[in-house]
C-alpha positions in Angstrom: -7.1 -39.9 14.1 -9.0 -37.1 15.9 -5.8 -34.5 15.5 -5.8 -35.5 11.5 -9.6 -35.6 11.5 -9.8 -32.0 12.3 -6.6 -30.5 11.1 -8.2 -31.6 7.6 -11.3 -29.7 8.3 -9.1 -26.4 9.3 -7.1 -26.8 6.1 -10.5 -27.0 3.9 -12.0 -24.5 5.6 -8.7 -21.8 5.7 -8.3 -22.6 1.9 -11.7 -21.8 1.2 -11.5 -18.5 2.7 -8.0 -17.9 0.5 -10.2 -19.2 -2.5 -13.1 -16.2 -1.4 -10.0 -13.5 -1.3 -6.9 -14.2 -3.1 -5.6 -11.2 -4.0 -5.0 -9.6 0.0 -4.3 -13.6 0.7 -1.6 -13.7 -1.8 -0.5 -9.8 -0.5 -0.6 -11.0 2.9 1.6 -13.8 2.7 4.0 -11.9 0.6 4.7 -9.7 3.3 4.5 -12.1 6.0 7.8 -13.5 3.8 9.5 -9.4 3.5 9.1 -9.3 7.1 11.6 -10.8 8.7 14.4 -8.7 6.6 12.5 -5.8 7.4 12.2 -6.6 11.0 15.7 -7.2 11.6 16.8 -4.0 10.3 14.7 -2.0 12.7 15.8 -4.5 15.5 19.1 -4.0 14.7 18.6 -0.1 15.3 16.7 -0.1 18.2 19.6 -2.7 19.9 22.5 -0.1 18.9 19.8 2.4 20.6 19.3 0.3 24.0 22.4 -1.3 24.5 23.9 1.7 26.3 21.0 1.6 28.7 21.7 -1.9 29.9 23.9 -1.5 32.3 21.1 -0.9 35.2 19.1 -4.2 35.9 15.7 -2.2 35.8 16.3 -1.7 32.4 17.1 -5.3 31.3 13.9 -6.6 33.7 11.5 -3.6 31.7 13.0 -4.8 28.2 11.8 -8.9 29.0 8.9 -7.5 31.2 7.0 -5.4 28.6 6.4 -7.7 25.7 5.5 -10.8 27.9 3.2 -8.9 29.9 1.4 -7.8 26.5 2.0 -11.6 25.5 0.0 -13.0 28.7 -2.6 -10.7 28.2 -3.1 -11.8 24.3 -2.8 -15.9 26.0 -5.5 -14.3 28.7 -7.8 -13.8 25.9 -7.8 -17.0 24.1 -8.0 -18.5 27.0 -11.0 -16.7 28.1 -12.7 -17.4 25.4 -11.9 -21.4 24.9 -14.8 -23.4 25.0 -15.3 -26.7 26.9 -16.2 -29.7 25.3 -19.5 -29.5 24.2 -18.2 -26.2 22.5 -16.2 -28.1 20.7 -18.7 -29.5 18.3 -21.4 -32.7 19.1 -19.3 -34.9 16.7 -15.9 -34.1 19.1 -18.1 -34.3 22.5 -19.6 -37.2 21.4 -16.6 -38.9 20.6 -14.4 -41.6 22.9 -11.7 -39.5 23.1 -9.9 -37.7 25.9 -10.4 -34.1 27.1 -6.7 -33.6 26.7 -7.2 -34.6 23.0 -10.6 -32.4 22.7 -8.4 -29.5 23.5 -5.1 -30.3 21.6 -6.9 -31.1 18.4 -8.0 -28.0 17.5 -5.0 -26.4 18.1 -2.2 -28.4 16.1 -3.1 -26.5 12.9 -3.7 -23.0 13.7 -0.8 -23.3 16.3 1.3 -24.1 13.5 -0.2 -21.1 11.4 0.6 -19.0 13.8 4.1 -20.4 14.4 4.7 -20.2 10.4 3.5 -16.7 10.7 5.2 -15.2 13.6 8.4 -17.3 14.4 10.3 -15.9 12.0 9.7 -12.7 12.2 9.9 -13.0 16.2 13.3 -14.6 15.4 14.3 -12.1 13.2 14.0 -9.4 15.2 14.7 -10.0 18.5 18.4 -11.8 17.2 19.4 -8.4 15.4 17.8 -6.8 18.5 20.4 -8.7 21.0 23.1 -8.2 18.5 24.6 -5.4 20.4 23.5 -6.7 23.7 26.4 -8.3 26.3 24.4 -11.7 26.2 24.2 -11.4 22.3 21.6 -13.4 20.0 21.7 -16.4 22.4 20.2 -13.6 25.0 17.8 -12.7 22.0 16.5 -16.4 21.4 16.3 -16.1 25.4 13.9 -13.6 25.4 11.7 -15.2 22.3 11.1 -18.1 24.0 10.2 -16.0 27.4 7.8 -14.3 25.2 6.3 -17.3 23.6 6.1 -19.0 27.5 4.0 -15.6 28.8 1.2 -16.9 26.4 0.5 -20.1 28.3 1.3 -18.3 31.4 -1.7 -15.4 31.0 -3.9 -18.1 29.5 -3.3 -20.2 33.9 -3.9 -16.3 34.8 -6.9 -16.3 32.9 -7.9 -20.2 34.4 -7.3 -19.2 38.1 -9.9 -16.0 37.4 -12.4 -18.4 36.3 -11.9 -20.9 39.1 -12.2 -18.4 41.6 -15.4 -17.0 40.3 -16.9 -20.4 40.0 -15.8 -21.0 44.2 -13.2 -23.9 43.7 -11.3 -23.2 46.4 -9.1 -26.4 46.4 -7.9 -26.0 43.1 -7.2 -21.8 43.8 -4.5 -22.4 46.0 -2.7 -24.5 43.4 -2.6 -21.4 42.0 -2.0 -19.5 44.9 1.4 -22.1 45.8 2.3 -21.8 42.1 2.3 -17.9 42.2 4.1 -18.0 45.7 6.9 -20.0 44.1 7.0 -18.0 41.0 7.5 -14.8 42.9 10.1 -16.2 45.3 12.2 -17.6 42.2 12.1 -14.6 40.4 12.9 -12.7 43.8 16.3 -14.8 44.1 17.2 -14.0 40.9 16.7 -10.2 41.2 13.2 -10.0 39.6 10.1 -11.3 41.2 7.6 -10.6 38.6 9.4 -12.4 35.8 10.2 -15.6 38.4 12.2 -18.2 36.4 11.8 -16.2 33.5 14.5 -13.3 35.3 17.5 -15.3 34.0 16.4 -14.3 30.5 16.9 -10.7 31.9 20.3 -11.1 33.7 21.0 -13.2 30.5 20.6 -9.8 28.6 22.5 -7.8 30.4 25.2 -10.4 30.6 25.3 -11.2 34.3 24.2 -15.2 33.5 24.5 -17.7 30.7 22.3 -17.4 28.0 22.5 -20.9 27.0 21.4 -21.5 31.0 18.5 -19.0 30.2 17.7 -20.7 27.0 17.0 -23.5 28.7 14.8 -22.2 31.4 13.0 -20.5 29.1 12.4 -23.5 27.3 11.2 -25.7 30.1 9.1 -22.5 31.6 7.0 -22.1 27.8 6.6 -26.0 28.0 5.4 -26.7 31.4 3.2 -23.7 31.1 1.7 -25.1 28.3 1.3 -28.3 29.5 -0.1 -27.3 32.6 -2.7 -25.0 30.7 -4.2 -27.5 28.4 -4.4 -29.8 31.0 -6.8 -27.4 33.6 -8.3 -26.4 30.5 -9.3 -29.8 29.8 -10.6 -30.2 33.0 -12.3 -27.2 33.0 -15.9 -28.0 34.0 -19.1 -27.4 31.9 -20.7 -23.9 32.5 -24.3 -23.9 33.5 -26.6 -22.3 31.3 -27.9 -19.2 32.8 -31.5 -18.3 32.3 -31.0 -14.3 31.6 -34.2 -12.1 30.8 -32.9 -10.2 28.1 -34.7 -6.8 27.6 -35.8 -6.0 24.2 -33.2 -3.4 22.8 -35.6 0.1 21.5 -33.6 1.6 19.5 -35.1 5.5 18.9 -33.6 8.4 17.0 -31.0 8.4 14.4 -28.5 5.8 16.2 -30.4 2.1 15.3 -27.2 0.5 14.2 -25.0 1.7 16.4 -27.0 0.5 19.7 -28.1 -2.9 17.9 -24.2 -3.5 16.9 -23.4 -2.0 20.8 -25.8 -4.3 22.0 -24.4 -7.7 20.0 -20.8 -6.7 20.8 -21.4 -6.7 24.6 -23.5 -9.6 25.2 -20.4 -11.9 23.8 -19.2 -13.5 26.8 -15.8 -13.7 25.0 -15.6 -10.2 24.1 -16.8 -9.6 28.1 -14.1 -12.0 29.5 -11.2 -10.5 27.1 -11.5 -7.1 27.8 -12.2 -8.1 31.7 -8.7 -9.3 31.4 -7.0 -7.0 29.6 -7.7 -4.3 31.8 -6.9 -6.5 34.5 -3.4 -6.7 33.2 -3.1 -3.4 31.9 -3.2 -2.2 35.6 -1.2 -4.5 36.8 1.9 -3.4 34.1 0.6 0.0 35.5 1.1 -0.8 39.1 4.4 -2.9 38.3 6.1 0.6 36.8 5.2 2.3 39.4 6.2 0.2 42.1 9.8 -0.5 40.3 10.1 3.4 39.9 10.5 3.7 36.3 10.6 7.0 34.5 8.0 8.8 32.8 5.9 7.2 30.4 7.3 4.1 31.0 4.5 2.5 32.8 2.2 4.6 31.0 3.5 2.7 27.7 3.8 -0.7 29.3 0.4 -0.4 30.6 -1.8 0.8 27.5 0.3 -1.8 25.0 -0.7 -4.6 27.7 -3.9 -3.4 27.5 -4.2 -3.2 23.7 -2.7 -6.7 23.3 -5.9 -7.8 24.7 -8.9 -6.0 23.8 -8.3 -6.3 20.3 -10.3 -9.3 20.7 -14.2 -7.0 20.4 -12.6 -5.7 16.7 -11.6 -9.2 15.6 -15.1 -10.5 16.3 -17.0 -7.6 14.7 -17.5 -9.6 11.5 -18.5 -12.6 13.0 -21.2 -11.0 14.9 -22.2 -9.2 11.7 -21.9 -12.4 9.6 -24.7 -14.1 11.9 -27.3 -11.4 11.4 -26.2 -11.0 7.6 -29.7 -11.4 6.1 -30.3 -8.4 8.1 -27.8 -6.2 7.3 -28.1 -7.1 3.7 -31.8 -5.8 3.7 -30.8 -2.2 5.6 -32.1 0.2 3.6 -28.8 1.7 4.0 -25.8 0.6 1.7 -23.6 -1.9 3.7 -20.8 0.3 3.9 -22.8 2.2 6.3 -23.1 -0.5 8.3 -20.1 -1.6 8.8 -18.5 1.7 9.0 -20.9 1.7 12.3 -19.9 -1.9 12.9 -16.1 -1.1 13.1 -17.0 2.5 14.7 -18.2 0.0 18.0 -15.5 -2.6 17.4 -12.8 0.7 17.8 -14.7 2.1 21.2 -15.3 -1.6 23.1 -11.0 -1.9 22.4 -10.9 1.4 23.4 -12.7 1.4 27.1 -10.2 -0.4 28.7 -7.2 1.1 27.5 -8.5 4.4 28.1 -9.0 3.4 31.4 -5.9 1.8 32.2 -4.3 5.2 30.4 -6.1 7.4 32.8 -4.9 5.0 35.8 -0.9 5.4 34.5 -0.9 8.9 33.1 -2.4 9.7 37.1 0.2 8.0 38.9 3.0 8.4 36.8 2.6 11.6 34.0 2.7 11.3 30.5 3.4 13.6 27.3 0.8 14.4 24.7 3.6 12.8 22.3 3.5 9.7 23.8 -0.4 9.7 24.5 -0.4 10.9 20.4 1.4 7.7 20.0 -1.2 5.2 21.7 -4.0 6.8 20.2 -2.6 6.4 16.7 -1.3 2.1 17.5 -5.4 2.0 19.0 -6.6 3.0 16.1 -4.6 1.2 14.1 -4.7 -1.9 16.0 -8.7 -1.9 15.6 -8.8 -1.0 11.9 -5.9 -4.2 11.2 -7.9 -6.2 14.0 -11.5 -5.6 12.1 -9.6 -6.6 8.7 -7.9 -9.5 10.2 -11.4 -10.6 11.6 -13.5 -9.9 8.2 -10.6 -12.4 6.5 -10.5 -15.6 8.9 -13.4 -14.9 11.4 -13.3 -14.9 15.0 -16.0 -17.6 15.9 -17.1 -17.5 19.1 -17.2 -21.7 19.7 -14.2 -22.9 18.1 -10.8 -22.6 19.3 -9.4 -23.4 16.1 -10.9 -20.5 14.6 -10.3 -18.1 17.2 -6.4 -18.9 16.6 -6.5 -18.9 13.4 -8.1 -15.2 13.5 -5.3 -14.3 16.1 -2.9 -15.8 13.5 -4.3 -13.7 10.6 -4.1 -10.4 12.8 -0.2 -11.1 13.4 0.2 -11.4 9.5 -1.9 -8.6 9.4 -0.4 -6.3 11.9 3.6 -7.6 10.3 2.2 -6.6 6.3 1.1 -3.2 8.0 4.1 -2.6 9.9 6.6 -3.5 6.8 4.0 -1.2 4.8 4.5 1.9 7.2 8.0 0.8 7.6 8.4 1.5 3.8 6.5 4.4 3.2 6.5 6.3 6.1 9.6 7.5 5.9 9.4 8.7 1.9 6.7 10.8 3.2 8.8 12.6 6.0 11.4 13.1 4.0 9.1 14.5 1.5 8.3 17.2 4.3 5.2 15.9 5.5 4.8 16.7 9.0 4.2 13.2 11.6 0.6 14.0 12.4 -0.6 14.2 8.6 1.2 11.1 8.5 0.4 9.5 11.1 -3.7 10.7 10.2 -3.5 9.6 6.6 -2.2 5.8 7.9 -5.0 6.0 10.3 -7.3 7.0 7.9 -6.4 4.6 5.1 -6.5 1.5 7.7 -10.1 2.8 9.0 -11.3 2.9 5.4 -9.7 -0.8 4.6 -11.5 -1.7 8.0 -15.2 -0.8 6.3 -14.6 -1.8 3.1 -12.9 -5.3 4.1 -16.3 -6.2 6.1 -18.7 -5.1 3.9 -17.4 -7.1 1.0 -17.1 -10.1 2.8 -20.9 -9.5 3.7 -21.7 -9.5 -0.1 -19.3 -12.9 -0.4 -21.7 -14.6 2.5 -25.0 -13.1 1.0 -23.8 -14.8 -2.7 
């Protein structure tokens, strides 16, 4: 009754945001469709393009290592930001129900959003992309599933940081026992950072079953997530903490900025996401190092780690603006120049940490201003989609529901951009337009979309 109770109130609520914009609803969902055809062309390529470098086991542990470690640190983030009960709403926390249920509740329909919205295209690519693999698209469906089970497994990441902040020290070395046996799995199979998960990799490269690693995979993503809902359910109440907040003076031309600075930092979510994306940013950092890839491999690994998670500061910049929105509304300024402020911050607090984590990597391992061209153009981009994505189905900061559902929107919103650039992008190069005036005009188009997206939904609040 609960799980229908709320699923009900999701559905009314997502429908009434698709009611507020149906043009880009209706735009997004039509790409969402495209994108698997699309997606399997380019995985199709890129497989014809790897498969001759599969032969070497480092190559088949970076190709299952990279997207779940970007994975776990997206999971890290949700989980970060999941609130306990009380969070939950005072009808749900006053309710007879089970913590287990408080938890799973608010999940069953954005979790099936997001599952409508990215299996598919998941799917889609990574078969085409084990096509020309020696494991083949049982390898590929392998890997999906490794990728779906890193979500759950940053999200106990994520639960062991918190529990050894708060000083539980009985339940840390259930993490500490699980991590041992982790390691020492993944060791005997050839791969100790991947544990269970390194059949998926010798699955790839055609050294083990990939119906074996199917399986594994399977029961890795399910106990996982079993095991995370159930410490998150069990997660105990955080005690309110009596801060003295100092008044923010805001002097010169810049009052926007630091009040927008100001609201961005002091959400604990934003805090605890971008805490944990640099956290596994450096560890994909260290992990390329130690395993002795080539330059800018653990450059790349460890800024796309990083970006999977920090997105979270430019998928709550509406929702933050949305609360004050009365005051906004009566800047003597235009809103546009607000939220062109507004997404300005959003774009720097995603920034920090990967630029950190960049300088870490490009010290200890090199990297070309190509590829350091490259990550600045997807953090840009990231931000803009991530802002646009957030302005559509907000980012709440007490509902896990709706923080899923935001994360759901960006995928959709990040696979309609991607098929977007995948079909015009290339028209323009062979028109003669060199990469960087491409690669600036995207970049510029998305920023633009990311101030005009916010401030209209402003205006939609305000009427």
């Amino acid at each position: 009754m609960l799980s229908r109770a709320v699923f009900l109130c999701q559905r009314r609520r997502l429908l009434a945001l698709a009611a507020l914009a149906p043009v880009p609803a209706a735009i997004v969902v039509a790409f969402v469709m495209l994108a698997p055809l699309a997606l399997a062309r380019v995985g199709a390529a890129l497989g014809d393009e790897l498969a001759p470098a599969l032969g070497t086991s480092a190559v088949a542990t970076a190709l299952v290592l990279g997207p779940c470690l970007a994975a776990a640190a997206a999971g890290a983030g949700i989980a970060l930001s999941l609130p306990t009960r009380e969070g939950l709403g005072q009808q749900i926390a006053a309710s007879p129900c089970g913590d287990r249920s408080a938890i799973g509740a608010p999940l069953l329909l954005p979790g099936m959003l997001a599952g409508v919205v990215m299996l598919p295209s998941l799917a889609a690519f990574i078969t085409s992309l084990a096509n020309s693999f020696p494991g083949g698209r049982a390898a590929g469906l392998a890997l999906g599933l490794a990728i779906l089970a890193a979500v759950p497994a940053g999200a106990l990441a994520a639960e062991a940081a918190q529990i050894a902040v708060r000083g539980r020290r009985s339940r840390l070395s259930f993490f500490v026992l699980g991590l041992g046996a982790w390691m020492i799995m993944g060791k005997a199979m050839g791969a100790a950072p991947l544990g269970p998960l390194a059949a998926v990799a010798g699955a790839v490269q055609g050294r083990g079953s990939a119906w074996v690693a199917l399986v594994v995979a399977a029961l890795v993503a399910l106990g996982l997530g079993g095991t995370w809902i159930e410490l998150a359910a069990r997660r105990p109440e955080q005690r309110p903490r009596v801060a003295r907040r100092r008044p923010l003076v805001a002097t010169g031309r810049f009052p926007v900025l630091g009040a927008t600075a100001a609201l961005v930092w002091r959400r604990m979510d934003v805090r605890r996401a971008s805490l944990g994306a640099l956290s596994f940013g450096l560890l994909g950092a260290m992990i390329g190092v130690a395993a002795g890839a080539a330059s800018p491999g653990p450059f790349l690994l460890s800024t796309t780690t990083t970006l999977a998670g920090s997105l979270v500061a430019p998928l709550a910049t509406f929702s933050i603006l949305s609360s004050g929105s009365w005051i906004w509304l009566g800047a003597p300024r235009g809103v546009g120049w607000v939220t062109a402020r507004a997404s300005f911050v959003g774009l720097v607090a995603a920034a920090l940490p990967v630029g950190v984590v960049a300088s870490a990597a490009a010290v200890a391992s090199g990297v070309d201003w190509q590829t350091a061209g490259a990550v600045s153009v997807l953090l840009v981009m990231g931000g803009g989609v991530a802002t646009v994505a957030g302005s559509l189905v907000p980012w709440q900061g007490e509902g896990i529901g709706d923080q899923v559902s935001a994360v759901a929107a960006l995928i959709a919103a990040a696979l309609a951009t991607s098929l977007a650039i995948g079909l015009f992008a290339p028209r323009l190069a062979a028109a003669g337009l060199p990469d960087p005036v491409i690669a600036a005009a995207l970049c510029g188009l998305v920023c633009l979309l990311a101030i005009a997206t916010p401030a209209w939904r402003l205006e939609s609040v305000a009427r």
